[in-house]
Each structure stands twice: as C-alpha cells, then as structure tokens.
N, C-alpha and C positions, 0 to 999 in steps of 0.2 A: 758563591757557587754559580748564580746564573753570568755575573758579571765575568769570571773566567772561562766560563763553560762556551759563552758566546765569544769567546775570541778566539778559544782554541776550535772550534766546530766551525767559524767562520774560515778558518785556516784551513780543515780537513779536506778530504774527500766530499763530492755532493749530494753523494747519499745521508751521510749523518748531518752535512748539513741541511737537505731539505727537513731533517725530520726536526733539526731544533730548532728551524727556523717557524713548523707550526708550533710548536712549544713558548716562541717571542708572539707569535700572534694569541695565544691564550692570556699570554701575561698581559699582552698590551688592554683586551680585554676586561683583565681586572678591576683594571682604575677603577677608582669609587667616583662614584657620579652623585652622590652627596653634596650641597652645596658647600659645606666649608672645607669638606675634602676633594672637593673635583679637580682630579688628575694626578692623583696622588695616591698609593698603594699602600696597604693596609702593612703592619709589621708582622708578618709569617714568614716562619724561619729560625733558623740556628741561630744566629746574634741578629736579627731585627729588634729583636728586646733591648738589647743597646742601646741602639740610634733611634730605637721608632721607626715613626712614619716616614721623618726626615729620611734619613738612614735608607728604608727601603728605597722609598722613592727615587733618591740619588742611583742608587745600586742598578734596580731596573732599569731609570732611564738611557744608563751606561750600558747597559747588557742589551736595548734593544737597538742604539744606534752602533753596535758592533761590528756589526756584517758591514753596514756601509761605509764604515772608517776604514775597515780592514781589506776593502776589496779594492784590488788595484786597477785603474783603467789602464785601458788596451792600449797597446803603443800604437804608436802611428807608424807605419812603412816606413816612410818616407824620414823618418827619424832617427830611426834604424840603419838607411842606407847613409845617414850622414856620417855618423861614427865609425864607418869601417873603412 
C-alpha cells in the first residue's frame, strides 16, 4: 500500500500530495533505532507477516524515495527552443 500509494500521490495533484508526503515523514520516523535493528521497520501490515522486517523495510524504503524518482526536473528553455 504505502509503496503504490506513494507513486500514485506523487503523480496527483499537490494537495494530496503534501498530505502524504507528511505521512512518508512519520513512516521515515518509525525506524527502529534498536541496535540490531537500526534503520529498519518493524513488520506492521497486511502481508509484512510474509517478508518480516526484511519485507517492510524494502517496501518503505521504496515508498519514501518515491516522490523523488517520480518528480521530473524542469526543462530548460533553451532546450525547448532547440526542438522546434
């Protein structure tokens, strides 16, 4: 869920995106600060029972570098005026 939630919210409109975007800063918060577990998310959730820790952990990590994969930079002008 958070892993498709954050792709498709990263897509939307910036309204729903600011709001999931504090929702990735609670998760990022989660991490367990444990030392055998530090940086790493606890298995809460519909199939984290699966994979565990591993499992979470992959999933969030994916779901919080989302927005920044998915966001495209700015054209440049001048790039623009080459093509046409």
């Amino acid at each position: 869920y958070f892993f498709y939630g954050a792709h498709a919210f990263a897509l939307s409109s910036p309204k729903p995106s600011v709001i999931w975007t504090k929702g990735l800063t609670e998760i990022a918060r989660a991490q367990s600060s444990a030392k055998d577990e530090r940086g790493s998310w606890p298995p809460v959730g519909a199939w984290s029972y699966c994979g565990g820790r591993v499992y979470s952990t992959a999933m969030l990590a994916l779901a919080l570098e989302a927005p920044y994969r998915l966001t495209l930079p700015a054209e440049d002008p001048k790039e623009r005026k080459k093509r046409k």
